[in-house]
Every structure is written in structure tokens, then in C-alpha cells.
PDB file with SEQRES, HELIX, SHEET and CRYST1 records, atoms N, CA, C and O in Angstrom:
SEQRES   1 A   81  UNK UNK UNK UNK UNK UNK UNK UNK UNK UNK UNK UNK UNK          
SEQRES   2 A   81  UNK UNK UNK UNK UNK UNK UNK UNK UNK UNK UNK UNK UNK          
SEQRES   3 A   81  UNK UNK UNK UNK UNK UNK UNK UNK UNK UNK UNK UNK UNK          
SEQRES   4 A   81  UNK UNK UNK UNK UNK UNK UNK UNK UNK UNK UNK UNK UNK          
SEQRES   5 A   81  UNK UNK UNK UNK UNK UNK UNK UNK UNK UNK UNK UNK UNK          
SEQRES   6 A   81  UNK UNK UNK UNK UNK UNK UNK UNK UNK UNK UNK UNK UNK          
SEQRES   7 A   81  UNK UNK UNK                                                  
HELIX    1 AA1 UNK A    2  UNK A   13  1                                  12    
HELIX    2 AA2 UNK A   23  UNK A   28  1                                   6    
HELIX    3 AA3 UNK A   33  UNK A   38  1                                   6    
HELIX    4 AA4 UNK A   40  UNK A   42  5                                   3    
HELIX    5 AA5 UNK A   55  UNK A   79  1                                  25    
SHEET    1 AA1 3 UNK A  19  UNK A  20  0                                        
SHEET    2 AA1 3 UNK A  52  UNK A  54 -1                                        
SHEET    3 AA1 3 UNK A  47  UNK A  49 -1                                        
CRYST1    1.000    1.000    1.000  90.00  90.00  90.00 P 1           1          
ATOM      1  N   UNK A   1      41.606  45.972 140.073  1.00  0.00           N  
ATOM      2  CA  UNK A   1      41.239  46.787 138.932  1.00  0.00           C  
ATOM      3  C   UNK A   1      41.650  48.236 139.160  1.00  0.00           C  
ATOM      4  O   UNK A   1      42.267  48.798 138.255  1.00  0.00           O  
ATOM      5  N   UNK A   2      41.328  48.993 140.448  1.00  0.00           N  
ATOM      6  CA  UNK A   2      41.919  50.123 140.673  1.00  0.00           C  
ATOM      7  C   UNK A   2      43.127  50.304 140.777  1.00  0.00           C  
ATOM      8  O   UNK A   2      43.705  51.382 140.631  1.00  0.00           O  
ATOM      9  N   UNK A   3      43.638  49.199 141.055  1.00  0.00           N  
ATOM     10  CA  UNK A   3      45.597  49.715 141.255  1.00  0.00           C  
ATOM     11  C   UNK A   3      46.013  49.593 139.555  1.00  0.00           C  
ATOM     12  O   UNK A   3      47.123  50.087 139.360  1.00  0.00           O  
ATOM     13  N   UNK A   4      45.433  49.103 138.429  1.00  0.00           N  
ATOM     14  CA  UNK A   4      45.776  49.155 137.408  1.00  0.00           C  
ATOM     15  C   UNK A   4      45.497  50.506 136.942  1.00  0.00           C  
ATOM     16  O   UNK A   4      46.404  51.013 136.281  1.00  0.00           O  
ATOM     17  N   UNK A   5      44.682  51.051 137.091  1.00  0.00           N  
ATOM     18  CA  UNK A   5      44.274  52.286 137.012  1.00  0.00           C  
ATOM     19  C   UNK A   5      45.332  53.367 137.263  1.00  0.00           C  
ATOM     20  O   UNK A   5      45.914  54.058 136.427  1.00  0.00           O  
ATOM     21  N   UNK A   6      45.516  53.357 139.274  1.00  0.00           N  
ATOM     22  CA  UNK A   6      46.759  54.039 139.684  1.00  0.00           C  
ATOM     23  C   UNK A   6      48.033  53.667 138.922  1.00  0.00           C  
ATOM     24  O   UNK A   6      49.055  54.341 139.054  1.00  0.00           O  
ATOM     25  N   UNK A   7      47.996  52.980 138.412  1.00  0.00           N  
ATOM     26  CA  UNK A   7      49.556  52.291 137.626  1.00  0.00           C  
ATOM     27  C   UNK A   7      49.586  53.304 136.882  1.00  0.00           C  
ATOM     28  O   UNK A   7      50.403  54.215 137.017  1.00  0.00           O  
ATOM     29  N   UNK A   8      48.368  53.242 135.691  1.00  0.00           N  
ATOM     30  CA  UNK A   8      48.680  53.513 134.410  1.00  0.00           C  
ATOM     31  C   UNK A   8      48.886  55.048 134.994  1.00  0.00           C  
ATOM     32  O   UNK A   8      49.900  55.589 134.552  1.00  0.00           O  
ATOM     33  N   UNK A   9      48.100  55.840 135.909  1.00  0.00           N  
ATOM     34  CA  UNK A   9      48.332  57.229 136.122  1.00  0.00           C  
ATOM     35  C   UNK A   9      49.714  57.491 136.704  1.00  0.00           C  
ATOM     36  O   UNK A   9      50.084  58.647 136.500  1.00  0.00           O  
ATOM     37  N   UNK A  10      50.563  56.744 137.364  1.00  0.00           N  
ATOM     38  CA  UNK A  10      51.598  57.113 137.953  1.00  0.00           C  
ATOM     39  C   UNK A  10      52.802  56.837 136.650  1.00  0.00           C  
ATOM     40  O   UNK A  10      53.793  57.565 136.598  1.00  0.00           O  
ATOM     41  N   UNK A  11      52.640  55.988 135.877  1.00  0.00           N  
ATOM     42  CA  UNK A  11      53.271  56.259 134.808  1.00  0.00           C  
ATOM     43  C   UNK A  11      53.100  57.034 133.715  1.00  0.00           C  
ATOM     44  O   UNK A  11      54.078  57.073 132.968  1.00  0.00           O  
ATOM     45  N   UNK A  12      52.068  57.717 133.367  1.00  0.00           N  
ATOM     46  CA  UNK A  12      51.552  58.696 132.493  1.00  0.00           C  
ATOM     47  C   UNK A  12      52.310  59.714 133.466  1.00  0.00           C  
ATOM     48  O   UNK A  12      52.832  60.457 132.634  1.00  0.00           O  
ATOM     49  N   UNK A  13      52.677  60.186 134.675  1.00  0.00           N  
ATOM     50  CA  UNK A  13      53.052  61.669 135.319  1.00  0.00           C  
ATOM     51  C   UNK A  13      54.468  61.395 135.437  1.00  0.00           C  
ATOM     52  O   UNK A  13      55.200  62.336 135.742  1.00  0.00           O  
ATOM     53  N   UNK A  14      54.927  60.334 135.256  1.00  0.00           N  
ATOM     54  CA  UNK A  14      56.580  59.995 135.120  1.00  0.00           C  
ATOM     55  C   UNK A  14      57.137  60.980 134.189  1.00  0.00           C  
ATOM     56  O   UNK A  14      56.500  61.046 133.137  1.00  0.00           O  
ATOM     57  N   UNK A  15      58.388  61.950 134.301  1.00  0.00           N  
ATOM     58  CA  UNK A  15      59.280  62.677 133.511  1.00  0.00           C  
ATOM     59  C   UNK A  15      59.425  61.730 132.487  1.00  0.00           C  
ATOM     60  O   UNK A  15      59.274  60.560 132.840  1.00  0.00           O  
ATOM     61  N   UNK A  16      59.723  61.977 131.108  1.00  0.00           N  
ATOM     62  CA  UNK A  16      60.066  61.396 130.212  1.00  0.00           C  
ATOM     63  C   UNK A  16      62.003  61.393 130.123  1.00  0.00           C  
ATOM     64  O   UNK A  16      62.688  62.356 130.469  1.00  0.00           O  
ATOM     65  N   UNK A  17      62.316  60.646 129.816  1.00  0.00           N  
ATOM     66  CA  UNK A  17      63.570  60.950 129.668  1.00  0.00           C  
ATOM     67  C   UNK A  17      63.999  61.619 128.576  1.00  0.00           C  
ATOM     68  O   UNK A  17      63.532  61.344 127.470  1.00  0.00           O  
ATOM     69  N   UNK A  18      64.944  62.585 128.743  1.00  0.00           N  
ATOM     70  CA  UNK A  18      65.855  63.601 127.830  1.00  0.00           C  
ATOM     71  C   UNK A  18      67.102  63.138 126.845  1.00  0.00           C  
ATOM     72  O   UNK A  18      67.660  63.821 125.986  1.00  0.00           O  
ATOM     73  N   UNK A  19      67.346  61.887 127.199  1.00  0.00           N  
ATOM     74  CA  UNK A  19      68.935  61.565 126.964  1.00  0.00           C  
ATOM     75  C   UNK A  19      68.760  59.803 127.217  1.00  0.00           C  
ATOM     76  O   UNK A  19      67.825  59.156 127.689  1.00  0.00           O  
ATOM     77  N   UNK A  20      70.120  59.376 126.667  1.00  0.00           N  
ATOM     78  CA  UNK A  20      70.243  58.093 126.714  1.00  0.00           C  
ATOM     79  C   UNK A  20      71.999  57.449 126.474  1.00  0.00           C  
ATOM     80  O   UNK A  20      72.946  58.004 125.917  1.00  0.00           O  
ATOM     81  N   UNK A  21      71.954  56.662 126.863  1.00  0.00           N  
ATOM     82  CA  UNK A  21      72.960  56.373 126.571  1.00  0.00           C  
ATOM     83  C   UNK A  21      74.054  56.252 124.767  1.00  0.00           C  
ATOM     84  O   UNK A  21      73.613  57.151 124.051  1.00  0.00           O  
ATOM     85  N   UNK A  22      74.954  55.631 124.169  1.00  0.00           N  
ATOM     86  CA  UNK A  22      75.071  55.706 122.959  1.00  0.00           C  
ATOM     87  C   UNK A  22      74.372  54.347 122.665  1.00  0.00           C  
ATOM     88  O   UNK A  22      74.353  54.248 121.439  1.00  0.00           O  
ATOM     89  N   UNK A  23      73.746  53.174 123.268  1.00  0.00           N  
ATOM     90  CA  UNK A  23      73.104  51.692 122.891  1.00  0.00           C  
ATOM     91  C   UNK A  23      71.811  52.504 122.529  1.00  0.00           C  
ATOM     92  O   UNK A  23      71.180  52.258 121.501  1.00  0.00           O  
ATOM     93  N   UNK A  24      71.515  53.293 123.244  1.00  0.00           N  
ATOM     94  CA  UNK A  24      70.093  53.858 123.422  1.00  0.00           C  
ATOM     95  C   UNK A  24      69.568  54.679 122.354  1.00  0.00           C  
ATOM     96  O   UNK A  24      68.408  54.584 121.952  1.00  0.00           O  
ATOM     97  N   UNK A  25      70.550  55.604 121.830  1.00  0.00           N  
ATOM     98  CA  UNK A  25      70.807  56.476 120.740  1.00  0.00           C  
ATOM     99  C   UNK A  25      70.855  55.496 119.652  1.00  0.00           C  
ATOM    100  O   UNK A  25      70.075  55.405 118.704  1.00  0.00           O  
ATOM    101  N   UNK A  26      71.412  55.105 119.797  1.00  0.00           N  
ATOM    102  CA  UNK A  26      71.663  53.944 118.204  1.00  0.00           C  
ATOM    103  C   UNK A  26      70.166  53.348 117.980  1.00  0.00           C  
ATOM    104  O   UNK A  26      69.696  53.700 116.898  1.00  0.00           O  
ATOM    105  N   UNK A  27      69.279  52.490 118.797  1.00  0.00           N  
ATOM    106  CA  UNK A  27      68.478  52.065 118.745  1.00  0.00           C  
ATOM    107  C   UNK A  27      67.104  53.418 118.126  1.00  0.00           C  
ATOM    108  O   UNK A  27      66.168  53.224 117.352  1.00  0.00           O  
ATOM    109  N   UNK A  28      67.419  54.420 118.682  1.00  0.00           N  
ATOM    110  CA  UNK A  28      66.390  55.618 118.854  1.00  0.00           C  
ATOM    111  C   UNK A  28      66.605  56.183 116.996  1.00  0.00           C  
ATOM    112  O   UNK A  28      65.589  56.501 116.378  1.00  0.00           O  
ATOM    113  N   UNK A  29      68.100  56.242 116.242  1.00  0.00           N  
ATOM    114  CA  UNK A  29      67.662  56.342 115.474  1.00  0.00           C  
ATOM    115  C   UNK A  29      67.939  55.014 114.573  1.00  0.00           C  
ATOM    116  O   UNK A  29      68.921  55.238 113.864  1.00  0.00           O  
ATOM    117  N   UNK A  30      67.487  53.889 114.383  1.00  0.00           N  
ATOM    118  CA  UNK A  30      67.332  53.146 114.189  1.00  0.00           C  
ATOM    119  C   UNK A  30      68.081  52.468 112.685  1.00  0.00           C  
ATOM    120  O   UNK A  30      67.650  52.113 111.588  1.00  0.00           O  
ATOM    121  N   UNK A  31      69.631  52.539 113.452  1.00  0.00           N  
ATOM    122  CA  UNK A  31      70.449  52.547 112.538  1.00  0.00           C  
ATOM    123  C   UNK A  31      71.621  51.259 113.096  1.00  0.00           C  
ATOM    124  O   UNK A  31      71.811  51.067 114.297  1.00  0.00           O  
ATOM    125  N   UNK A  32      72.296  50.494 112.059  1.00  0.00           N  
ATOM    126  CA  UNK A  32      73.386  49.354 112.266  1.00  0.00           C  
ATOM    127  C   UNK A  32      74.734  50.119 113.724  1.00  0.00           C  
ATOM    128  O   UNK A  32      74.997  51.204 114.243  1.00  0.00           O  
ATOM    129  N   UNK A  33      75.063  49.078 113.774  1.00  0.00           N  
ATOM    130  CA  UNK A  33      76.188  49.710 114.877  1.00  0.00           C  
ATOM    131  C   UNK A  33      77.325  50.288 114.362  1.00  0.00           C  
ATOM    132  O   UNK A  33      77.999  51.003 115.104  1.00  0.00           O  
ATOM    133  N   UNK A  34      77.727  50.065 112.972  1.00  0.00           N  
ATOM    134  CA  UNK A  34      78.704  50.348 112.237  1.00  0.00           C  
ATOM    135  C   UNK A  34      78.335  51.872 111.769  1.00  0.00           C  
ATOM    136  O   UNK A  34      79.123  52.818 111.760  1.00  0.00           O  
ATOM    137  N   UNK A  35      76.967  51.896 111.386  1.00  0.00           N  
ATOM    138  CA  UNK A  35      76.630  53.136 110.894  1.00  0.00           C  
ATOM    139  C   UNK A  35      76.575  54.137 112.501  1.00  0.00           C  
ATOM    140  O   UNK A  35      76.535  55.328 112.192  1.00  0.00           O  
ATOM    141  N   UNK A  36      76.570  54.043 113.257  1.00  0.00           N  
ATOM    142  CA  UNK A  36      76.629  55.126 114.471  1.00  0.00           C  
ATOM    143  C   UNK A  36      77.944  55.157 114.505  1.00  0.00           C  
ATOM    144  O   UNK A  36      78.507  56.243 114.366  1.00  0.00           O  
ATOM    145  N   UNK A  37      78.664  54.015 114.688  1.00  0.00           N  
ATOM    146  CA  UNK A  37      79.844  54.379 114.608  1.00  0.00           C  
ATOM    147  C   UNK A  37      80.630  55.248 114.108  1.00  0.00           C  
ATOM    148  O   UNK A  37      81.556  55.854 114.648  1.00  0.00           O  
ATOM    149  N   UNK A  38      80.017  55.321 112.461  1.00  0.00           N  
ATOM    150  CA  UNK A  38      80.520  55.767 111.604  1.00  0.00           C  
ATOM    151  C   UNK A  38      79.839  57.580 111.741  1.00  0.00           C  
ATOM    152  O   UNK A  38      80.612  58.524 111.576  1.00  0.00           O  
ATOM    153  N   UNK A  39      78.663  57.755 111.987  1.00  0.00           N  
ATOM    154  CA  UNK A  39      78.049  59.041 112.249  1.00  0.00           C  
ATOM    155  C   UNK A  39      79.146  59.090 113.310  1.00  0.00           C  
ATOM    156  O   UNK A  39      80.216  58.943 112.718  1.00  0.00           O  
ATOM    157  N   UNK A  40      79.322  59.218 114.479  1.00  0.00           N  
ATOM    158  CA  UNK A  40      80.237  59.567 115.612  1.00  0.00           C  
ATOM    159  C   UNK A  40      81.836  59.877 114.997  1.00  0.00           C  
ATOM    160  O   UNK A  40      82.550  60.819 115.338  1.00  0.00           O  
ATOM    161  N   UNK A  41      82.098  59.040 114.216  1.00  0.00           N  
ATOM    162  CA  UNK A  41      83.624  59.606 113.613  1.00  0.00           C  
ATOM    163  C   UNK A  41      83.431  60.365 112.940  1.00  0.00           C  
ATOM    164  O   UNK A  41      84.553  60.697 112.560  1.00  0.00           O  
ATOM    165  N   UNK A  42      82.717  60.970 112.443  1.00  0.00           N  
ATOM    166  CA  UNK A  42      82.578  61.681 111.359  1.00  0.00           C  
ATOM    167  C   UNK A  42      81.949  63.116 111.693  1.00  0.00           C  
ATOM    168  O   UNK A  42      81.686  63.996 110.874  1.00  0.00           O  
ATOM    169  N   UNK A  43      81.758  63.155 113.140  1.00  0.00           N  
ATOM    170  CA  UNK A  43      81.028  64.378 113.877  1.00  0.00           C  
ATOM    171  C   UNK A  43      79.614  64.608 113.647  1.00  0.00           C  
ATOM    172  O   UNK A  43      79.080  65.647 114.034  1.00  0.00           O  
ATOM    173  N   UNK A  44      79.046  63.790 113.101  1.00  0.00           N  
ATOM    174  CA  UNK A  44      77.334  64.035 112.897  1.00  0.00           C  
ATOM    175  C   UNK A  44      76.879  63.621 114.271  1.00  0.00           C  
ATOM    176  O   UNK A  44      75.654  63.592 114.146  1.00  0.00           O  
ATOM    177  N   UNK A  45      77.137  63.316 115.393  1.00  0.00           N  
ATOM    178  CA  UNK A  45      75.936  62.800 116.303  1.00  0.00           C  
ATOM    179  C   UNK A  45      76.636  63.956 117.650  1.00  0.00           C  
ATOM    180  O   UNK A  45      77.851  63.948 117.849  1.00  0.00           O  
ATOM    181  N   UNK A  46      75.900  64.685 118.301  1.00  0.00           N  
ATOM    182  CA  UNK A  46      76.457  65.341 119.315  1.00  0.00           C  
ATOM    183  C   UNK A  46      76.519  64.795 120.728  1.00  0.00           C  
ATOM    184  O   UNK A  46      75.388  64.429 121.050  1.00  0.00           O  
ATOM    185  N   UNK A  47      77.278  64.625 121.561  1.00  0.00           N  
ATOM    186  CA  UNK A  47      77.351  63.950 122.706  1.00  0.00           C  
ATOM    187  C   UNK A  47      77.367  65.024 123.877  1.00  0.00           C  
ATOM    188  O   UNK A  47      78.097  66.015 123.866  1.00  0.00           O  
ATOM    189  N   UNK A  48      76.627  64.759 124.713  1.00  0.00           N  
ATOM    190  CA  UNK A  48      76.660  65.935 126.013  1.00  0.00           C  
ATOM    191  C   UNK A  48      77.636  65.516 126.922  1.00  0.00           C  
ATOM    192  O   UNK A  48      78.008  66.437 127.649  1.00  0.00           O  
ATOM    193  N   UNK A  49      77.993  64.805 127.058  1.00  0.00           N  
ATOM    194  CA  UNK A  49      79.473  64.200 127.354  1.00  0.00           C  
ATOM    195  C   UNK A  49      79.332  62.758 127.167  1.00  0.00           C  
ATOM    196  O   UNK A  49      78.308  62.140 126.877  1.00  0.00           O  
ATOM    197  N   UNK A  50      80.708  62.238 127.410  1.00  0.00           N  
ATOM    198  CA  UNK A  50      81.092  60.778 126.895  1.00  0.00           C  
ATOM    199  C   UNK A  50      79.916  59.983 126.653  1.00  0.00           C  
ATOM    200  O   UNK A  50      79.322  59.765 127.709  1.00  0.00           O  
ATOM    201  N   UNK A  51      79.416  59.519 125.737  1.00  0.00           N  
ATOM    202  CA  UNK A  51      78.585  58.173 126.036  1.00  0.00           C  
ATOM    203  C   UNK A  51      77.253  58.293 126.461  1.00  0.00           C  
ATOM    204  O   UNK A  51      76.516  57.455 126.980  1.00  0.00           O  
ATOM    205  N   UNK A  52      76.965  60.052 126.011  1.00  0.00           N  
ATOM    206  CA  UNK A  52      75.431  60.673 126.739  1.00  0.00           C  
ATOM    207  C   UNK A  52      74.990  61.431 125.526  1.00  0.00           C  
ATOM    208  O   UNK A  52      75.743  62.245 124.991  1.00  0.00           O  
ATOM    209  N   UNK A  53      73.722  61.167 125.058  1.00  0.00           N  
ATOM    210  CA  UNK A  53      73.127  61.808 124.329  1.00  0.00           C  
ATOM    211  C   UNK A  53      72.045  62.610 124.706  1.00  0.00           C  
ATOM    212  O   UNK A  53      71.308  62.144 125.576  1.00  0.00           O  
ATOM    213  N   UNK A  54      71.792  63.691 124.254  1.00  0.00           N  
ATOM    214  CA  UNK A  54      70.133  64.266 124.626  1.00  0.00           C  
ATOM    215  C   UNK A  54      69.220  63.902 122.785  1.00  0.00           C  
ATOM    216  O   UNK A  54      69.631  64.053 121.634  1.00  0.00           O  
ATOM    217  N   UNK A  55      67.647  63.299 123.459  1.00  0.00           N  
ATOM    218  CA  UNK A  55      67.143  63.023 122.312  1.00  0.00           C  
ATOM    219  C   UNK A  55      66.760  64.592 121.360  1.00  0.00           C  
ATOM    220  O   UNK A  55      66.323  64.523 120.211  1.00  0.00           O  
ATOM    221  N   UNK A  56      66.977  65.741 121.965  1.00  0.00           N  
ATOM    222  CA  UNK A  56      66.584  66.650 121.217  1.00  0.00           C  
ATOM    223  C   UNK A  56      67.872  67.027 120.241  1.00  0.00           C  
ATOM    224  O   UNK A  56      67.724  67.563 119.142  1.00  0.00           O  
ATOM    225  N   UNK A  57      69.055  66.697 120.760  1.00  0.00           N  
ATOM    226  CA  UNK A  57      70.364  66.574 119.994  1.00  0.00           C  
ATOM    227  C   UNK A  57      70.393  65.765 118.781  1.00  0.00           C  
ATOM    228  O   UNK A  57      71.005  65.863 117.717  1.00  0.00           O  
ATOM    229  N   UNK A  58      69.453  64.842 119.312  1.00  0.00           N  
ATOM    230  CA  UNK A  58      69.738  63.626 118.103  1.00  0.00           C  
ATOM    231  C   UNK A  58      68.569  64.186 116.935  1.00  0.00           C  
ATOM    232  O   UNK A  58      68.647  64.239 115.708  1.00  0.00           O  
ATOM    233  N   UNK A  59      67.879  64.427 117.524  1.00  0.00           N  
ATOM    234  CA  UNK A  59      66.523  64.852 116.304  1.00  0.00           C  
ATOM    235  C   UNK A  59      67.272  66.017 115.521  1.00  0.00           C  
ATOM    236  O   UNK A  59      66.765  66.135 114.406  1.00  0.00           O  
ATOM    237  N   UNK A  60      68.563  67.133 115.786  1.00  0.00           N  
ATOM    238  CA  UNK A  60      68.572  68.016 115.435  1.00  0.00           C  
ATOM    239  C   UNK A  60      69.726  67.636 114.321  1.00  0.00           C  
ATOM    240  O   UNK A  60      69.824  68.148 113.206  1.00  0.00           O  
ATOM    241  N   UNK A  61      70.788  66.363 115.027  1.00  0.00           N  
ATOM    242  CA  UNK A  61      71.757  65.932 114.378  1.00  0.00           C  
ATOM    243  C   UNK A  61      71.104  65.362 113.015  1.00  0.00           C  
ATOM    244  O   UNK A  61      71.619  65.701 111.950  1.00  0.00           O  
ATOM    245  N   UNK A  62      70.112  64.601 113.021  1.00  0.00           N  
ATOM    246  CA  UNK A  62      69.546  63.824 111.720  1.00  0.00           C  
ATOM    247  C   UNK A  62      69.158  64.698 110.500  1.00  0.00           C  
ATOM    248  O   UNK A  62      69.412  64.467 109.317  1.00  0.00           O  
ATOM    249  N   UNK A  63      68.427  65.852 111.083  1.00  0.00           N  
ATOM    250  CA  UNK A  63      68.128  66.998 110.391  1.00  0.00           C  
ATOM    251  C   UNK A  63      69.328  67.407 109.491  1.00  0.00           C  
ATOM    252  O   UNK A  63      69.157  67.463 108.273  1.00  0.00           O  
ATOM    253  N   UNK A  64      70.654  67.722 110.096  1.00  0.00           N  
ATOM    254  CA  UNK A  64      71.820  68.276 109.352  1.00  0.00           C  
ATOM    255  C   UNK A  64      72.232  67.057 108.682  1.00  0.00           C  
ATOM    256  O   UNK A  64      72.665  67.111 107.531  1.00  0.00           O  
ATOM    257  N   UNK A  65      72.145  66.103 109.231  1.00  0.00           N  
ATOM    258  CA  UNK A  65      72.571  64.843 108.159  1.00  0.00           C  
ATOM    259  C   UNK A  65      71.746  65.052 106.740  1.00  0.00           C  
ATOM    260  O   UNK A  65      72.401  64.989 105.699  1.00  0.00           O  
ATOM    261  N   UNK A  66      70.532  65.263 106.684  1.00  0.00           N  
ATOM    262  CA  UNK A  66      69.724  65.012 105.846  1.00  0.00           C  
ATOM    263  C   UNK A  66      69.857  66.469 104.907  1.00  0.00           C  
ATOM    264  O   UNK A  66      69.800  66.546 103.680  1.00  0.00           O  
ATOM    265  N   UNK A  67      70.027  67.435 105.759  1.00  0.00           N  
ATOM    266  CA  UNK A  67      70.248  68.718 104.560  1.00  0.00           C  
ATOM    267  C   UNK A  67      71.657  68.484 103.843  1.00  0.00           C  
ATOM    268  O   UNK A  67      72.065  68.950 102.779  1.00  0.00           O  
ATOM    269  N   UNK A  68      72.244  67.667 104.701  1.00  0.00           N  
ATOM    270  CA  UNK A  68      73.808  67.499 104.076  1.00  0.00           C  
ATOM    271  C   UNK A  68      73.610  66.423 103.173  1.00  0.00           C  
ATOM    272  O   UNK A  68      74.498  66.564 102.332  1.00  0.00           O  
ATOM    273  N   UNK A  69      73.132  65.718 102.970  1.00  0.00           N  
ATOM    274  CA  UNK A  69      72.568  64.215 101.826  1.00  0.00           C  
ATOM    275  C   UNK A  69      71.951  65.487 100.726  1.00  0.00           C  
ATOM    276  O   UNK A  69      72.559  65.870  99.727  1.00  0.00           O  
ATOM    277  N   UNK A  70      71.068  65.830 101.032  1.00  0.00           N  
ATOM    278  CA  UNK A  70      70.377  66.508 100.060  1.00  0.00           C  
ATOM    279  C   UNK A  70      71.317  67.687  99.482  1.00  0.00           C  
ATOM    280  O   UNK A  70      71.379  67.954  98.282  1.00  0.00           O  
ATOM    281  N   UNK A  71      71.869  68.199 100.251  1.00  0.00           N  
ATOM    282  CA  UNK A  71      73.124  68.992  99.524  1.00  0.00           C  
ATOM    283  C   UNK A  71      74.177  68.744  98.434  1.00  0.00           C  
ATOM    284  O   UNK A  71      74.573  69.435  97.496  1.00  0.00           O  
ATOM    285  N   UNK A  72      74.588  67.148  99.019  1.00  0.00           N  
ATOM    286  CA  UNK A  72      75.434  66.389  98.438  1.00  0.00           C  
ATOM    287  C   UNK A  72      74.962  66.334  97.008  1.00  0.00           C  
ATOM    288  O   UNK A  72      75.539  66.696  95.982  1.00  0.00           O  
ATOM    289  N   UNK A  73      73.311  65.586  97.257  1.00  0.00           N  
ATOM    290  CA  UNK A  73      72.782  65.068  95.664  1.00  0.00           C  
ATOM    291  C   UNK A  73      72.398  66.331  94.788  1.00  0.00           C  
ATOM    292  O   UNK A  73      72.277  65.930  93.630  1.00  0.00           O  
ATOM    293  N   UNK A  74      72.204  67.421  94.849  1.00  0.00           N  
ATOM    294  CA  UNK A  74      72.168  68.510  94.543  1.00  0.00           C  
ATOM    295  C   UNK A  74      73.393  69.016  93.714  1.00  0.00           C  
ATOM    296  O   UNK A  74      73.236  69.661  92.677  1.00  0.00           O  
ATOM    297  N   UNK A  75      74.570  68.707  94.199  1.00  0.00           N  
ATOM    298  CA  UNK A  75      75.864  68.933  93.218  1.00  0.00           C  
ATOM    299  C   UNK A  75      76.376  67.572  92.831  1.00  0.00           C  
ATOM    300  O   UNK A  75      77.295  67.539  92.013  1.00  0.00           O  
ATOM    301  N   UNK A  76      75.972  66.614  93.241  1.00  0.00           N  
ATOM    302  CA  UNK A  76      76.197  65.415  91.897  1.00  0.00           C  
ATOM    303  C   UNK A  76      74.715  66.002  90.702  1.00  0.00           C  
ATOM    304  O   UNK A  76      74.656  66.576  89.615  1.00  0.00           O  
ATOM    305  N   UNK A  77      74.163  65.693  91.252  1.00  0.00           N  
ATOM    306  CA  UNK A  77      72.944  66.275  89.401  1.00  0.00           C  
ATOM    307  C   UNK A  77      73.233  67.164  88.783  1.00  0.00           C  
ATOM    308  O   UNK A  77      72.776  67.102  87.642  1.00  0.00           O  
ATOM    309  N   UNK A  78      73.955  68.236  89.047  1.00  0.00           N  
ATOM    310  CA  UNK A  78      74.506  69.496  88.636  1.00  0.00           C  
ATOM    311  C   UNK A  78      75.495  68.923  87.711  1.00  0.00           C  
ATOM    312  O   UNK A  78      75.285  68.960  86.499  1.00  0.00           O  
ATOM    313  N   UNK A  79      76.620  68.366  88.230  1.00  0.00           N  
ATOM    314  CA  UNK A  79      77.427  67.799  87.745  1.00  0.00           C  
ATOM    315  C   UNK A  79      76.959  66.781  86.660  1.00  0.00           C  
ATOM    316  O   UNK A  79      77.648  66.757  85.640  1.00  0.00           O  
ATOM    317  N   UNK A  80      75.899  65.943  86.725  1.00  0.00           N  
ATOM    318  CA  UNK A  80      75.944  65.422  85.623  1.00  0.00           C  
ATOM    319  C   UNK A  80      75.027  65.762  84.403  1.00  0.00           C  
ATOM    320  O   UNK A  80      74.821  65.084  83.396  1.00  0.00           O  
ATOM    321  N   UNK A  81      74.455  67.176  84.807  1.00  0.00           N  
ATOM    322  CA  UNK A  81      74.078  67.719  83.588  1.00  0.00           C  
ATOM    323  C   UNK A  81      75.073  68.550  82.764  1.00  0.00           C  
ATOM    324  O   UNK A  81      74.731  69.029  81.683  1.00  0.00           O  
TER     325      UNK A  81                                                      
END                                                                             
């Protein structure tokens, strides 16, 4: 019963991880493989080098995705008034 205890505390003081791989990233924002793909060609996802993401990159990348969606629909409604 006590070593479950020590468990759970030695994993509660574990560093969290910063970064992940691109399987890891894809999963994190919880999107098809085609669609990362497609974010990565298109320069929306930032890579700290090859095949390495940081999760604070990715939270910041989704953000500009989303002002850029909302930008987008903003001058189609314009347009169709």
C-alpha cells in the first residue's frame, strides 16, 4: 500500500514533457494524418527541428490557425453582403 503511495509521488515530481515527436503532435492536436500533413506544408505547425515539436509551439500554432479561419470567414461575409 505504501509503495503505491511512493509511486503516485514519484510520478507527480516527474518533469512534464515540453515537446514530442510529429506522431505525438498529431495525436496532441487531435487531428487526421492528412490534415498535419497538410498544416506542415502549408507552414502552420512550427518544428524546433526535424520531427520535434514543443507543446507550447503547438498551442500557439492553433491559435494563428484559428485567427486565420476567422479572418478568412470575415471577408467571405463581407463579400457576400
Amino acid at each position: 500500500m505504501n509503495n503505491d503511495k511512493d509511486d503516485k509521488q514519484i510520478r507527480d515530481n516527474l518533469p512534464q514533457p515540453i515537446g514530442t515527436d510529429a506522431l505525438g503532435a498529431r495525436r496532441y492536436l487531435g487531428c487526421s494524418e492528412s490534415t498535419f500533413k497538410d498544416l506542415r506544408r502549408r507552414g502552420y505547425l512550427s518544428e524546433l527541428r526535424k520531427n520535434w515539436f514543443l507543446f507550447s509551439d503547438l498551442n500557439l500554432d492553433v491559435k494563428r490557425l484559428r485567427l486565420d479561419e476567422d479572418e478568412h470567414l470575415r471577408q467571405v461575409r463581407g463579400e457576400l453582403k
